[in-house]
C-alpha positions as CSV (number, residue, x, y, z in Angstrom):
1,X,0.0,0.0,0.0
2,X,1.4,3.5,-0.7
3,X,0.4,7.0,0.6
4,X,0.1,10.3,-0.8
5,X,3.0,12.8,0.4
6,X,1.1,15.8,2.1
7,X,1.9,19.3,0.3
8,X,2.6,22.3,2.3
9,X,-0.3,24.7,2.2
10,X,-2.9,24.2,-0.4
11,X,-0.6,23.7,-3.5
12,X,-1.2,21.7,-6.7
13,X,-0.6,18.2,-6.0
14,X,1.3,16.5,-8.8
15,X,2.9,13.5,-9.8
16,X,2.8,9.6,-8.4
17,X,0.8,8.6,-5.2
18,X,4.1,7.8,-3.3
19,X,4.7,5.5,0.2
20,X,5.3,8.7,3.0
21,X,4.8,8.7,6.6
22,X,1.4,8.7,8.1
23,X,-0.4,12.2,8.6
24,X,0.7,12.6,12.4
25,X,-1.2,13.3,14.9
26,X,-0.7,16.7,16.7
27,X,0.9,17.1,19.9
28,X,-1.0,18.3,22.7
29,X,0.3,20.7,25.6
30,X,0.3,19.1,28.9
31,X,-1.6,19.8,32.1
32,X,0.6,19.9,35.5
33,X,2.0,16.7,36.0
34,X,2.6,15.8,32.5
35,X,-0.7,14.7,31.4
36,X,-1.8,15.4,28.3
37,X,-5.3,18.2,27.6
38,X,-7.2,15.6,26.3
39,X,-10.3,14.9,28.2
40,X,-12.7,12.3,27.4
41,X,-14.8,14.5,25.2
42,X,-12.0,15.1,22.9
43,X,-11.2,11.5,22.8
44,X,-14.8,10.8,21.0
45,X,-15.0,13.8,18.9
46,X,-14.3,12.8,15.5
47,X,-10.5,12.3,14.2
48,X,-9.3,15.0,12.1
49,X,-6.5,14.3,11.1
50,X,-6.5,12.9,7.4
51,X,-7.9,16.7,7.1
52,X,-4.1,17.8,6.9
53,X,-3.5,16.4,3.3
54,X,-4.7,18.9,1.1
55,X,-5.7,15.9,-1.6
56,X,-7.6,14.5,1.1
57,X,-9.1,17.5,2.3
58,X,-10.2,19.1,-0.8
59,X,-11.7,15.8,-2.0
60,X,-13.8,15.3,1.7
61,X,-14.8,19.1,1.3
62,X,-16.3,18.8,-2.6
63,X,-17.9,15.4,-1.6
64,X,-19.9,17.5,0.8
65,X,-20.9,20.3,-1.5
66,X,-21.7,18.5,-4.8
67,X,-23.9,16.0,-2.0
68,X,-25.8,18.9,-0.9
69,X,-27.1,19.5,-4.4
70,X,-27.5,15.9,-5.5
71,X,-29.6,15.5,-2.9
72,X,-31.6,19.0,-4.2
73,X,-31.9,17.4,-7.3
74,X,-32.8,13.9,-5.5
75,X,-35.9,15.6,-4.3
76,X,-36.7,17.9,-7.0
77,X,-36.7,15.2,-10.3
78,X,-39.6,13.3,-8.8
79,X,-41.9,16.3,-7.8
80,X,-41.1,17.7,-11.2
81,X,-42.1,14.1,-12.4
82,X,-45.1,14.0,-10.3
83,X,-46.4,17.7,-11.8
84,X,-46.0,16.5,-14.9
85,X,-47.9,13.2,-14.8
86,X,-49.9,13.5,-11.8
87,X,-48.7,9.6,-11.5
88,X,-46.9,8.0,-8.5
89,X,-46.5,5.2,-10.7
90,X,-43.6,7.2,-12.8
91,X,-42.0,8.7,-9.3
92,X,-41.6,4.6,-8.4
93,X,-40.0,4.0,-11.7
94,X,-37.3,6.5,-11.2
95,X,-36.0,4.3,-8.8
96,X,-35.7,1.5,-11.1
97,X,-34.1,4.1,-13.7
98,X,-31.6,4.7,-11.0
99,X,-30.9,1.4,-9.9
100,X,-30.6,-0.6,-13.6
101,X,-27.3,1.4,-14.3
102,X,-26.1,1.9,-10.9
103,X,-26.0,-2.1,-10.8
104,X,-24.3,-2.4,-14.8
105,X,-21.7,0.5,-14.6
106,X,-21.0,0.0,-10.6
107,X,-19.3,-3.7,-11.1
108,X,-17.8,-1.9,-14.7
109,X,-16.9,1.4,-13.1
110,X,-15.1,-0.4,-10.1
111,X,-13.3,-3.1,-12.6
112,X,-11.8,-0.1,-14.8
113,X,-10.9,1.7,-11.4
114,X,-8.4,-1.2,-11.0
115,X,-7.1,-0.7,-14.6
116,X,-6.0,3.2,-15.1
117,X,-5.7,6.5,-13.8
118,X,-8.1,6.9,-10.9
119,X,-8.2,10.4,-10.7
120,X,-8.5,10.7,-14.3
121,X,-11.8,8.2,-13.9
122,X,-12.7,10.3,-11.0
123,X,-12.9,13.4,-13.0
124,X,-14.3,11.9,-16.2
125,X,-17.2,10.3,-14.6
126,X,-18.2,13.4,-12.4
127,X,-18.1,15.6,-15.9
128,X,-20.9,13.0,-16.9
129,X,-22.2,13.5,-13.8
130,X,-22.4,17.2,-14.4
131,X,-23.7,17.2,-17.8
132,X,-27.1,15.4,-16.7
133,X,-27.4,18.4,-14.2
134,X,-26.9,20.6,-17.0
135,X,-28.9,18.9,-19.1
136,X,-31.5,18.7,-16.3
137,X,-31.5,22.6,-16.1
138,X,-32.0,23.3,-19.9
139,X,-35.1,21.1,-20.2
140,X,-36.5,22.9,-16.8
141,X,-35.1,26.1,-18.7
142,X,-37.1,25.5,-21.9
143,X,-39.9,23.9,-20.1
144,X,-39.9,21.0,-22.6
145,X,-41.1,18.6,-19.9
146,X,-40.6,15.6,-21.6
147,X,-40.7,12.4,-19.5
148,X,-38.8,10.3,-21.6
149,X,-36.2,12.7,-21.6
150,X,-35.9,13.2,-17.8
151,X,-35.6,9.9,-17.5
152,X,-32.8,9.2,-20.1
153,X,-30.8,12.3,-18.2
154,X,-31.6,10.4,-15.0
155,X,-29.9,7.5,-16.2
156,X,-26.8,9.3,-17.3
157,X,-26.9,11.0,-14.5
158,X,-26.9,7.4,-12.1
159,X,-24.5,5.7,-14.9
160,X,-21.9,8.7,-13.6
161,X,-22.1,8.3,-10.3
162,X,-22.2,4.4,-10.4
163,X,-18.6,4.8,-11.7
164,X,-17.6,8.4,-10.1
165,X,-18.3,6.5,-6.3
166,X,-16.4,3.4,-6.2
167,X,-13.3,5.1,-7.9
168,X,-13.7,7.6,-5.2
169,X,-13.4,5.2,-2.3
170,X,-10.6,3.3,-4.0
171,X,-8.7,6.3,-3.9
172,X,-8.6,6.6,-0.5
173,X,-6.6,4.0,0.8
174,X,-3.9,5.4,-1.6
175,X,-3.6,8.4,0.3
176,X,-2.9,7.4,3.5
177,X,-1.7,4.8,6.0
178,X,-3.9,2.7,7.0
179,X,-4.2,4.0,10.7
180,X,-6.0,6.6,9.1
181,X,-8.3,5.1,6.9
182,X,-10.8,4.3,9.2
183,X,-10.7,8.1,10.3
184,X,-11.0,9.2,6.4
185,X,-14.0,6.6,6.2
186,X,-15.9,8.6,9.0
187,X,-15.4,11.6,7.6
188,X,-16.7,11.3,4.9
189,X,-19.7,9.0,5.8
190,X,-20.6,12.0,8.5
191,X,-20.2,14.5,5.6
192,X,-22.5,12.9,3.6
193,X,-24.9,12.7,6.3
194,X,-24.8,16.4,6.9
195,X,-25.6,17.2,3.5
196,X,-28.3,14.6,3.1
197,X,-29.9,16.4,5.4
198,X,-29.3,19.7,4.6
199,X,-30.0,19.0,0.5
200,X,-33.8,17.9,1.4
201,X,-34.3,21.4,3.6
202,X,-32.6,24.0,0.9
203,X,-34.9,21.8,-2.0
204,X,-38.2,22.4,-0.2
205,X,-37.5,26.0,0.3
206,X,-36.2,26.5,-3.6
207,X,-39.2,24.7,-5.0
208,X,-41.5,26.3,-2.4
209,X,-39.9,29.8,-3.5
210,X,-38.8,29.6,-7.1
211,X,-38.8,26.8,-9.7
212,X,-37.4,23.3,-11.2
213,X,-34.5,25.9,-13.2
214,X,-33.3,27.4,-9.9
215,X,-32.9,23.9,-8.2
216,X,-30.6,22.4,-11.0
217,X,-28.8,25.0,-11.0
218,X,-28.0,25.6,-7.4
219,X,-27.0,21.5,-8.3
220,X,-24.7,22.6,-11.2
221,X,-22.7,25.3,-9.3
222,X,-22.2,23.4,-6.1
223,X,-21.1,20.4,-7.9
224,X,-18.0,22.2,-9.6
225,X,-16.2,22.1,-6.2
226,X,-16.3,18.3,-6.3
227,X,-14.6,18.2,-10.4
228,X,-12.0,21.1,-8.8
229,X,-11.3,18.3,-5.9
230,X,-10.9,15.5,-8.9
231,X,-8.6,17.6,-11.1
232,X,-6.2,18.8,-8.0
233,X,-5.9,15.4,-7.4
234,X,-2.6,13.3,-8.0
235,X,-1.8,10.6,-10.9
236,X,-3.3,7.9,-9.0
237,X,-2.0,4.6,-11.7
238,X,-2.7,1.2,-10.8
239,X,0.2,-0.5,-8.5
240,X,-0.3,-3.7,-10.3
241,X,0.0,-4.4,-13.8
242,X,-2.8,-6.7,-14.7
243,X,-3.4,-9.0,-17.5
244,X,-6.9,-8.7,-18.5
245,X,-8.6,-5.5,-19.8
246,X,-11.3,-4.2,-17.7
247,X,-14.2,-6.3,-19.6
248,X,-17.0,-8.3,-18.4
249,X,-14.6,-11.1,-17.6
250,X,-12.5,-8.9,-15.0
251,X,-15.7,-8.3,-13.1
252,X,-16.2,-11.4,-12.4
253,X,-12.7,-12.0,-11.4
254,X,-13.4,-9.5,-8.9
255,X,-16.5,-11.6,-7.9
256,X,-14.7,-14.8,-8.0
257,X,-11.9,-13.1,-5.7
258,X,-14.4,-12.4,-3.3
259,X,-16.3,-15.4,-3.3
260,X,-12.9,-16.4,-2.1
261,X,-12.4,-14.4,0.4
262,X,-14.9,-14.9,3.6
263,X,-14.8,-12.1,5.9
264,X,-14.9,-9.4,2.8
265,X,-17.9,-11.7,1.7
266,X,-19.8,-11.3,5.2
267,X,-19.3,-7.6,5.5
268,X,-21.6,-7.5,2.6
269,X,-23.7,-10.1,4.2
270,X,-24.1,-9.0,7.3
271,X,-25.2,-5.1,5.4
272,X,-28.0,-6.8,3.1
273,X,-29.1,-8.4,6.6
274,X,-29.3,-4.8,8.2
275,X,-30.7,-3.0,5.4
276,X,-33.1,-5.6,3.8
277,X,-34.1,-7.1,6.5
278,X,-34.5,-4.5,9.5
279,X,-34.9,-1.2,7.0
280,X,-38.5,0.2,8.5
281,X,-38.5,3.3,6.1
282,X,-41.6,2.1,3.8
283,X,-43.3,2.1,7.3
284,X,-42.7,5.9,7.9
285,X,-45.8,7.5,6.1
286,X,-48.4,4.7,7.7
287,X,-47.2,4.8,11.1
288,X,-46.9,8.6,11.1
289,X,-50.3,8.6,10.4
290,X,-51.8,5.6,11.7
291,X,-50.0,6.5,15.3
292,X,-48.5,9.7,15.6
293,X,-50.8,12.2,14.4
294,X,-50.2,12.9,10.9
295,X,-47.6,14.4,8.1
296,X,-45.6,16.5,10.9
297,X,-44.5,13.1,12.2
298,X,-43.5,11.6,8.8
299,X,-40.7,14.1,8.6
300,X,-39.2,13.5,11.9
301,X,-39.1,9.7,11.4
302,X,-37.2,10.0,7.8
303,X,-35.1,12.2,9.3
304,X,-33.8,10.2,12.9
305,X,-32.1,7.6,11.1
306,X,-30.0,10.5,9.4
307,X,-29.8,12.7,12.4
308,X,-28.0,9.9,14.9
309,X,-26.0,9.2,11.9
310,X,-24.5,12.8,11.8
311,X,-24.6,12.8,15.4
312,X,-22.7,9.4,15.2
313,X,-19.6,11.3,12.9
314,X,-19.1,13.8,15.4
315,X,-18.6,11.6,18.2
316,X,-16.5,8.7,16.4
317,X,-12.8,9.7,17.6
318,X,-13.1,6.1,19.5
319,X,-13.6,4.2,15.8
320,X,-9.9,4.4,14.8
321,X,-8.6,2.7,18.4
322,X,-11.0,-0.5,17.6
323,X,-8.6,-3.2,16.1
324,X,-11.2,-6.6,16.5
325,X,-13.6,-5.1,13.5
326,X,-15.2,-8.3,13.0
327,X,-16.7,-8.3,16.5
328,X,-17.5,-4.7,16.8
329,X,-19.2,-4.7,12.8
330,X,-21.4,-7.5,14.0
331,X,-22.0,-5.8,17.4
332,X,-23.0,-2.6,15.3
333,X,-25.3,-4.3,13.4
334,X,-26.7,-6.3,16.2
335,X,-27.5,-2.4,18.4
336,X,-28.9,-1.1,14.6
337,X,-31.8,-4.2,14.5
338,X,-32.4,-3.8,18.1
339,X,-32.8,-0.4,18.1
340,X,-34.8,-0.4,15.4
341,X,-37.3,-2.6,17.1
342,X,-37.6,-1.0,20.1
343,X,-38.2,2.3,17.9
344,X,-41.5,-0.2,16.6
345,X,-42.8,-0.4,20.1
346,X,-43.0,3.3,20.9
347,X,-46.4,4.7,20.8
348,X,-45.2,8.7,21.2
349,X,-43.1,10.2,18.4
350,X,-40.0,11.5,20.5
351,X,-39.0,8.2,21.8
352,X,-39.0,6.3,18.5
353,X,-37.3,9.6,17.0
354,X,-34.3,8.8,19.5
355,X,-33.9,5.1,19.2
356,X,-34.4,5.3,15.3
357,X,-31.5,7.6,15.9
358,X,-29.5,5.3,18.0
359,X,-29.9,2.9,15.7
360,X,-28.6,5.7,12.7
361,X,-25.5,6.2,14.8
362,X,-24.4,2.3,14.6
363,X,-25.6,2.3,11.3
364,X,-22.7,4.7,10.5
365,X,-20.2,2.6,12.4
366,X,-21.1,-0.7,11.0
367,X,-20.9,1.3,7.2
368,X,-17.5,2.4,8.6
369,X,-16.2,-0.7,9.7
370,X,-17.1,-2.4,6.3
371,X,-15.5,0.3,4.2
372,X,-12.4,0.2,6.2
373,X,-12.1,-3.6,6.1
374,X,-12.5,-3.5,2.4
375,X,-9.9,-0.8,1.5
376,X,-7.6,-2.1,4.3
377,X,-7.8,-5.9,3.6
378,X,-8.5,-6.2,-0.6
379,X,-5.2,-5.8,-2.4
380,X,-5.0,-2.7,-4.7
381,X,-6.1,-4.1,-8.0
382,X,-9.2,-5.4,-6.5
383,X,-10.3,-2.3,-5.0
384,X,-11.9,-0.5,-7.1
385,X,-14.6,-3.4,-8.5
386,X,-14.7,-4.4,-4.7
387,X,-15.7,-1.0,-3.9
388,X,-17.9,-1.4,-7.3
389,X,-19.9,-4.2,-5.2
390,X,-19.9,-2.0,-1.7
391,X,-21.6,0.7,-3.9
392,X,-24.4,-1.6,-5.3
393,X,-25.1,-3.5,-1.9
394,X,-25.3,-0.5,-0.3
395,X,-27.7,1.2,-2.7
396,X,-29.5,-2.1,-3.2
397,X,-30.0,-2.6,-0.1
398,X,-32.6,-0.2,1.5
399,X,-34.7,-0.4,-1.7
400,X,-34.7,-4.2,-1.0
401,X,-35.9,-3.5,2.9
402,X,-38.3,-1.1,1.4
403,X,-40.0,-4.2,-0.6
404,X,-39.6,-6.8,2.5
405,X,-41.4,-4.3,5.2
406,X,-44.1,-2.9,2.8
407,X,-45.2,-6.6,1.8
408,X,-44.9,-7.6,5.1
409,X,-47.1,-5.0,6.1
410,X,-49.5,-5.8,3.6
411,X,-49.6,-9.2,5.2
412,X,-49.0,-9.4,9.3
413,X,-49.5,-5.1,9.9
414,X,-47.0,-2.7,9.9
415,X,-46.1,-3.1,13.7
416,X,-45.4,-6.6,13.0
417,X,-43.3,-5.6,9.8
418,X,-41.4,-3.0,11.7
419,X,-40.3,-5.0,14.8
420,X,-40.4,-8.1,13.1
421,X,-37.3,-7.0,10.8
422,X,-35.5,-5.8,13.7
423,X,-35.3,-8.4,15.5
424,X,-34.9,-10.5,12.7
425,X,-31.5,-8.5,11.7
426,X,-30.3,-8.6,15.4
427,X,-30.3,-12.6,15.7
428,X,-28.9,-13.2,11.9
429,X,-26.6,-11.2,12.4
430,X,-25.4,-13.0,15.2
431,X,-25.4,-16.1,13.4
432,X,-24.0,-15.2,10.8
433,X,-21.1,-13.9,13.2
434,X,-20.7,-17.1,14.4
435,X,-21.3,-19.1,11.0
436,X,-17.8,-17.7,9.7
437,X,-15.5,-17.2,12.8
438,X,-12.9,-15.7,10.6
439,X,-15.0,-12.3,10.2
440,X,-15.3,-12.6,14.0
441,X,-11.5,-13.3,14.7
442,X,-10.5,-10.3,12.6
443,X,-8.2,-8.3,13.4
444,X,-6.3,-5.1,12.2
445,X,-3.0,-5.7,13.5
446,X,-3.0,-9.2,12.0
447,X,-4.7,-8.5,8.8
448,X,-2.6,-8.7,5.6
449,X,-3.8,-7.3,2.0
450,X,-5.0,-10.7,0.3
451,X,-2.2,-11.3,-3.0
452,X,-3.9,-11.8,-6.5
453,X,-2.6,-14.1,-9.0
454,X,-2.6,-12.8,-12.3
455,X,-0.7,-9.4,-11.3
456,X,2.7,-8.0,-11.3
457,X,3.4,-5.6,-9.0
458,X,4.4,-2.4,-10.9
């Protein structure tokens, strides 16, 4: 594994990724007596450190931004779809236009990660990215309102970030030691979390206030901070020279590695267990209704899991000390189900608002844990379709729990649904634990990056 040299200042970064020291960790002035002014607060607050490479910190910050106006445009495609057709049938089916190519061009994206230039796949695939908000913001411009066209944009829009996100995380590992990856990981998983929340509030004032146009392109302008983060990036070339172009074939090499590989195989396991099985978000409109009073409650409910998330970021400082990640991603999971179904019991809004947000705070360390164990323990030129995989799975997932609670509901209520799933996801998890020891026995200071046969080393 190699790391990126820091830069002094904010300078261009150029040339190779190259092996360096890790980013250190500051020294702190100390108390009488000689111990150090860090109280227990500062020992949860989240690690800052990989903040301190430029690359790094430039890439974290345009994540953020360009996330605050996805999610703008995450909200403002389907009402613009639903004022057009008056249909929630065609809202519905822009899931399955998202989720077609994120599936194809995910595994694809992440197998031609493994093969070139990351950054320059980075920066490519968030240019397509762009383009579908620009195109996005003509049509509104025009007002063509064409659905077939919004639709096709849609899918160029999803094709570019299936490819744009797993190159992403595959880049990260090259930047740093490992120490710090699982500190990188939480920064940008809280990050995201912010501006998934903040996205939703700045679209339903926008629409509310102006129009379609004005949405897309507050989307278009934030979103050049993340291609400024890509092209400030380093040459980030493959380590391994690898015999296979990045086809159809060479994804499922990267399938047949991991089918190979156990505890890489249960960390996407035991996330299709929390997410299709204990995901209680279909439930959100019927039990805000049903129980709490109405549409003010519906809003609170989406947003809890989100909310102990972010909350979750800010107080992870503890994540990077935790070397048995086997135990604690299974333990995480296990706290996420149970939660979840305790949330199911509640019959007053504030209570299940908290343990739905208990249960978003280990969600965040269990999506932590997985991402670290991946970029850590998979050997460079499996990375990126790895991370390819990580990016369906995790997409896949809640629209997978969305199916399993809603026809549950449909069958046994949506009480049953809701605490059914969580305590479902709590004891497989467990099992599954248990079913493959090696996930439980693992360990970052005994870990070693898995070799692949059909590389050289470059």
């Amino acid at each position: 594994m190699t790391e990126q040299q820091p830069t002094p200042g904010d300078g261009p970064d150029t040339g190779k990724a190259e092996a360096t020291d890790p980013v250190p960790e500051p020294e702190e002035p100390a108390r009488p007596g000689g111990t150090p002014r860090r109280g227990r607060l500062r020992g949860l607050a989240i690690d800052t450190r990989p903040l301190a490479l430029p690359a790094f910190r430039r890439l974290w910050l345009g994540q953020g931004v360009s996330f605050v106006g996805f999610q703008i445009t995450a909200v403002a495609v389907p009402v613009q779809v639903y004022d057009m057709t008056r249909s929630s049938f065609w809202v519905g089916a822009l899931g399955f236009v998202n989720l077609v190519p994120l599936i194809v061009f995910g595994l694809w994206g992440g197998a031609v990660a493994d093969h070139v230039d990351r950054r320059r796949l980075l920066f490519a695939a968030s240019c397509v990215m762009w383009a579908a908000t620009l195109l996005l913001l003509v049509q509104a411009l025009l007002g063509i309102e064409n659905l077939a066209l919004i639709m096709a944009v849609v899918a160029i829009q999803a094709t570019g970030f299936a490819v744009a996100s797993p190159t992403r995380s595959a880049i990260i590992p090259r930047l740093f030691d490992a120490r710090l990856v699982p500190a990188a990981n939480t920064l940008n998983f809280t990050i995201l979390q912010g501006s998934g929340l903040a996205g939703p509030l700045f679209a339903g004032v926008i629409l509310a206030h102006w129009n379609y146009a004005a949405a897309y392109a507050l989307d278009a302008v934030l979103f050049t901070v993340a291609l400024y983060a890509a092209l400030r990036l380093p040459s980030i070339p493959p380590l391994a020279v690898t015999r296979r172009a990045p086809g159809l074939r060479s994804v499922f090499d990267g399938l047949r590695f991991l089918s190979t590989q156990p505890v890489l195989m249960m960390s996407f396991v035991v996330d299709i267990i929390a997410m299709a099985i204990a995901m209680p978000r279909a439930l959100f409109p019927e039990v805000a209704e049903t129980r709490f009073g109405g549409e003010g409650a519906v809003g609170w409910l989406f947003a809890s899991i989100a909310i102990g998330a972010l909350l979750g970021g800010l107080l992870s400082g503890w994540i990077g000390r935790v070397h048995r990640q086997g135990i604690a991603l299974v333990a995480a999971i296990a706290i996420w189900g149970l939660a979840v179904a305790a949330a199911g019991l509640s019959h007053r809004l504030w209570p299940a608002v908290v343990l739905l947000a208990l249960g978003g705070a280990a969600d965040l360390v269990s999506a932590v844990f997985r991402q670290t164990m991946l970029q850590t323990y998979a050997p460079d030129e499996m990375r990126g379709r790895l991370q390819g995989v990580f990016t369906v799975v995790v997409a896949g997932g809640p629209r997978l729990g969305d199916v399993r609670a809603g026809a549950t509901a449909g069958l046994a209520g949506a009480t049953a649904s809701w605490v059914g799933g969580g305590l479902a996801c709590a004891v497989l998890v467990v099992i599954a634990g248990f079913a493959v020891p090696a996930l439980l026995r693992y360990d970052t200071r005994t870990a070693r990056t898995v070799p692949v046969e059909g590389s050289v080393q470059g």
